[in-house]
C-alpha positions as CSV (number, residue, x, y, z in Angstrom):
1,X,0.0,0.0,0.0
2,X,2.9,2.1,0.8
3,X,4.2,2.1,-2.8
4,X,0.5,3.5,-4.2
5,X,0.9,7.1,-4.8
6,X,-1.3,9.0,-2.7
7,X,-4.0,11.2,-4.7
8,X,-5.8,14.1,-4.0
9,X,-8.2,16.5,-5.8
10,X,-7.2,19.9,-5.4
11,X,-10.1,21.5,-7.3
12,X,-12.7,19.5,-4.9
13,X,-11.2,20.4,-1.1
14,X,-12.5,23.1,0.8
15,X,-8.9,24.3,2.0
16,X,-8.4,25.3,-1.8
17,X,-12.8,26.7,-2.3
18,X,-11.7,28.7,1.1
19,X,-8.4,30.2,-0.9
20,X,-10.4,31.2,-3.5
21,X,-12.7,32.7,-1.8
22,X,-10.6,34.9,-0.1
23,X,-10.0,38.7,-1.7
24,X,-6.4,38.8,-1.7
25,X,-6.2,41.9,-3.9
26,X,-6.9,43.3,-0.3
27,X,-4.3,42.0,1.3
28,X,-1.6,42.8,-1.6
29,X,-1.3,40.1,-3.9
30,X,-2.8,39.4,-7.4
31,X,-5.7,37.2,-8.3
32,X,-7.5,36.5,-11.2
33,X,-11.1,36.2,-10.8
34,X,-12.0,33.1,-8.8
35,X,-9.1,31.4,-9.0
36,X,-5.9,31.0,-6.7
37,X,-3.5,34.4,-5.8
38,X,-0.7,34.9,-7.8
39,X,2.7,34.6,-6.0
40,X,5.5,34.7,-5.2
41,X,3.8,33.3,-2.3
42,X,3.1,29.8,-0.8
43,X,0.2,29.0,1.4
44,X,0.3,26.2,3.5
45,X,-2.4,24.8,5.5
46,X,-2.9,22.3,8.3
47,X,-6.5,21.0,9.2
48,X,-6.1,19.3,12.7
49,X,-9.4,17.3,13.6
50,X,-10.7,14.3,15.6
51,X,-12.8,13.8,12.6
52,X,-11.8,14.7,9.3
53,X,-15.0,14.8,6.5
54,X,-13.2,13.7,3.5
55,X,-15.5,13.6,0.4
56,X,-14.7,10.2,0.1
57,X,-13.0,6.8,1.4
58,X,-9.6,7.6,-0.5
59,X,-9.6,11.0,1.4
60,X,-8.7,13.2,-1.9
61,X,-10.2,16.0,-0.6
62,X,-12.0,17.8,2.7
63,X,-15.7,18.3,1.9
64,X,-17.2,21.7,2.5
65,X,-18.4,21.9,5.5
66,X,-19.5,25.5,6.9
67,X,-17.7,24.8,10.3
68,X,-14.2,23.6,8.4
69,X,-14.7,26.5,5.4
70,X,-15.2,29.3,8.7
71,X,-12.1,28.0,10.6
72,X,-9.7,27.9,7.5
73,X,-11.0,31.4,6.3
74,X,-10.6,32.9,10.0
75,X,-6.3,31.3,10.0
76,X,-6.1,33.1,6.2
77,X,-7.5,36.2,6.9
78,X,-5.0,36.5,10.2
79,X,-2.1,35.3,8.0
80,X,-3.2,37.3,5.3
81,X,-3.1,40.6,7.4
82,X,0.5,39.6,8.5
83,X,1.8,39.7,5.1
84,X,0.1,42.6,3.9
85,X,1.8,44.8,6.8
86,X,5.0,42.9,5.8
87,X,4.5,43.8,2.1
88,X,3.9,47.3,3.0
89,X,6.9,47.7,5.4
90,X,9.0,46.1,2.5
91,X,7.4,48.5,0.1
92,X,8.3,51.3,2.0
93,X,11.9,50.4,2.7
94,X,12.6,50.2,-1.4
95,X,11.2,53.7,-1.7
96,X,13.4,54.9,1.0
97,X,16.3,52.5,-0.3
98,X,16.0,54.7,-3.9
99,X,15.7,58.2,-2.5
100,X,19.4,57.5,-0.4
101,X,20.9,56.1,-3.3
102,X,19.8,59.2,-5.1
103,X,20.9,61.3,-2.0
104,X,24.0,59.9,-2.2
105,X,24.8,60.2,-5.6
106,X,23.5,64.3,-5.9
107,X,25.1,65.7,-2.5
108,X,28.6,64.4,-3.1
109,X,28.4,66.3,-6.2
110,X,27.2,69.6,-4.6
111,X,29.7,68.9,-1.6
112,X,32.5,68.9,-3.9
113,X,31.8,72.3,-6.0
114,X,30.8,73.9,-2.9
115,X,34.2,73.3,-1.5
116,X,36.3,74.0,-4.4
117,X,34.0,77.3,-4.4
118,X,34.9,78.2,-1.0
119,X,38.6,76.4,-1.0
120,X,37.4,73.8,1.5
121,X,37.9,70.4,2.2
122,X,34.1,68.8,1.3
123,X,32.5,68.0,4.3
124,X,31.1,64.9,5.4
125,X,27.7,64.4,4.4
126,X,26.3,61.5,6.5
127,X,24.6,64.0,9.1
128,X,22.9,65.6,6.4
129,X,21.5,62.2,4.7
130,X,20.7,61.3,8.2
131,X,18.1,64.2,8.7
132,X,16.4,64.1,5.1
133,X,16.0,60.1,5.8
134,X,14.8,60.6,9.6
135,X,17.9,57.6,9.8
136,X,19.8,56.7,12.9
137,X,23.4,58.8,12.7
138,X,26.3,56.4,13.6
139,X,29.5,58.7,13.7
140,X,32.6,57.3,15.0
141,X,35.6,59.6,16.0
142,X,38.7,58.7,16.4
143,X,41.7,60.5,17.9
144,X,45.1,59.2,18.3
145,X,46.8,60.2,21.9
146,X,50.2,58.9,23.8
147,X,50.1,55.4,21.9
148,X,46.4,55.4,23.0
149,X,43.1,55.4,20.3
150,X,40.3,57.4,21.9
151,X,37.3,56.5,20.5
152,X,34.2,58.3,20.6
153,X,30.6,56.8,18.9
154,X,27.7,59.1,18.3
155,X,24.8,58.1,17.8
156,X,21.3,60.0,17.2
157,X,17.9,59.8,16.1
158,X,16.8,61.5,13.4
159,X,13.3,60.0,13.2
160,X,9.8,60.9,14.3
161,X,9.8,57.6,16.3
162,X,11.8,56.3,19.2
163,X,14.2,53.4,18.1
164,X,15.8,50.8,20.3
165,X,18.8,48.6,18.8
166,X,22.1,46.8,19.8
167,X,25.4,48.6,18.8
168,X,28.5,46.3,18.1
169,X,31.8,47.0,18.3
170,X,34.1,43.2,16.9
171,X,37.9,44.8,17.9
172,X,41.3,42.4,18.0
173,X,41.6,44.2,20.8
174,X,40.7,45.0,24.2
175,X,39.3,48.7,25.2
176,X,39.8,50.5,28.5
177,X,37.5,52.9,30.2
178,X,34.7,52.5,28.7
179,X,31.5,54.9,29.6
180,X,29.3,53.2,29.7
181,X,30.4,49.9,29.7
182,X,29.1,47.5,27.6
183,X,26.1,45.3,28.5
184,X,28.0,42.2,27.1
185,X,31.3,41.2,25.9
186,X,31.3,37.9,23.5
187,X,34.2,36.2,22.4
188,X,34.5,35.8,18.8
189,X,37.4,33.7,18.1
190,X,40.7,36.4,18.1
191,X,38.0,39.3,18.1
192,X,35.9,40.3,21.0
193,X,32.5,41.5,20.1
194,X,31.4,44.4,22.9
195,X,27.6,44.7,22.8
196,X,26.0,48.5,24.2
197,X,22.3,48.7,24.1
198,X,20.7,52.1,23.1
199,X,17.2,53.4,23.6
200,X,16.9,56.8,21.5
201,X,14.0,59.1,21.7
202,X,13.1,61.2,18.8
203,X,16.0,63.7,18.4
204,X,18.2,62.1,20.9
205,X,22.0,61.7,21.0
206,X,23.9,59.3,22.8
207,X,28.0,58.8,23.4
208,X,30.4,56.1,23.8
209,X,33.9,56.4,24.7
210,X,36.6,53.5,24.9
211,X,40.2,53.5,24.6
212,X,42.5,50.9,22.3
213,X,45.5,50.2,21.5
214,X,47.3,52.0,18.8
215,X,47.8,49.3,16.5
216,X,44.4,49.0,15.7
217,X,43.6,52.2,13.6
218,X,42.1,50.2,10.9
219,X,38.8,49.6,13.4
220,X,36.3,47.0,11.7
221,X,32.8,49.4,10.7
222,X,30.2,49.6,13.8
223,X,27.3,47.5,13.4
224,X,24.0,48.2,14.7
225,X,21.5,45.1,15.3
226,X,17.7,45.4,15.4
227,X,16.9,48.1,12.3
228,X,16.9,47.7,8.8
229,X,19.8,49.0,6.9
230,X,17.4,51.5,5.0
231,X,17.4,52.7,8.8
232,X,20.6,53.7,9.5
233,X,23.5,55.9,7.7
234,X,26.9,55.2,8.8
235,X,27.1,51.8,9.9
236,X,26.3,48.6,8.8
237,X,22.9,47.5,10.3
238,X,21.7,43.6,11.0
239,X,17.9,43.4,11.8
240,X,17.3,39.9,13.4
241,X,13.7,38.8,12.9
């Protein structure tokens, strides 16, 4: 029995009549008229029952019963409003993805004529594409004194809403004084990965400061875990679902 193929009729189940049923032009994907949505999207479903009303002994299909129809349609319209906010959030993140890049490309440009105007080094622009994006500004500075690299990170919210995140900071080395300290300190093979965790009101700015050795002037680029890189200008960014 094992070797039989097992067979099903997609056409006659009510898990595929309750798909169809659905509007999914509401919840951002396309579908032709009575038919199945059109993807890139796969819908799975699992209908757990003490008694399962298959249309018939070979179980090819669920029959349409109102109960089982209700309960499937209730799970799709609850996953269905899941992926439309996720749709929409990715949506908005290409749109703000294309206006940096073009950000980036124009204010070089005008930084450079202004300062050959002026006879100026061109300034750095990453405060500036901070503010028009509403982004979170990641700045490091870093100052070279008696043998000694002191480091300052700021960081500061330039959007309308408060953001919360993980700053990382993977050195070969280790770093003295550092106000605050860290929340954590991971080990990460001849690196040590030291973990701050910032809170940032609308507007806000927040320091770091740490001091390292010398030889590491070539420091690894800050990463901030929790936001989107369309989030954040001057670091890379790591958002962990």
């Amino acid at each position: 029995a094992n070797r039989v193929p097992l067979l099903y009729q997609q056409g006659a189940c009510a898990i595929t009549h309750a798909i169809e049923t659905m509007k999914w032009k509401n919840y951002s994907l396309e579908q032709p008229a009575g038919a199945l949505p059109v993807g890139p999207a796969m819908i799975l479903i699992h209908v757990a029952s003490t008694h399962i009303p298959f249309t018939s002994e070979s179980k090819e299909a669920i029959a349409d019963v109102p109960e089982f129809l209700n309960e499937i349609e209730l799970a799709l319209k609850d996953v269905a409003r899941q992926l439309k906010s996720f749709l929409s959030r990715q949506d908005n993140l290409a749109k703000r993805r294309e206006k940096e890049e073009i950000i980036q490309k124009v204010l070089p440009r005008i930084a450079k004529k202004t300062g050959e105007i002026l006879g100026l080094d061109a300034p750095d622009i990453s405060p500036v594409v901070a503010k028009i994006m509403g982004n979170v500004l990641v700045r490091r500075l870093v100052k070279n004194n008696n043998g000694k690299l002191n480091v300052e990170l700021r960081v500061k919210n330039f959007g309308e809403a408060a953001r919360s995140f993980s700053l990382h900071e993977s050195l070969p080395v280790e770093i003295e004084d550092a106000s605050p300290k860290p929340d954590k300190k991971l080990q990460l093979g001849r690196d040590t990965d030291y973990i701050w965790g910032i809170s940032l009101k609308p507007g806000e700015q927040k320091a770091i400061l740490y001091k390292a050795a010398s030889g590491s002037s070539e420091l690894p680029p800050t990463i901030v875990e929790g936001l989107e890189a369309e989030m954040v200008t001057g670091a890379r960014a790591s958002k962990v679902a």
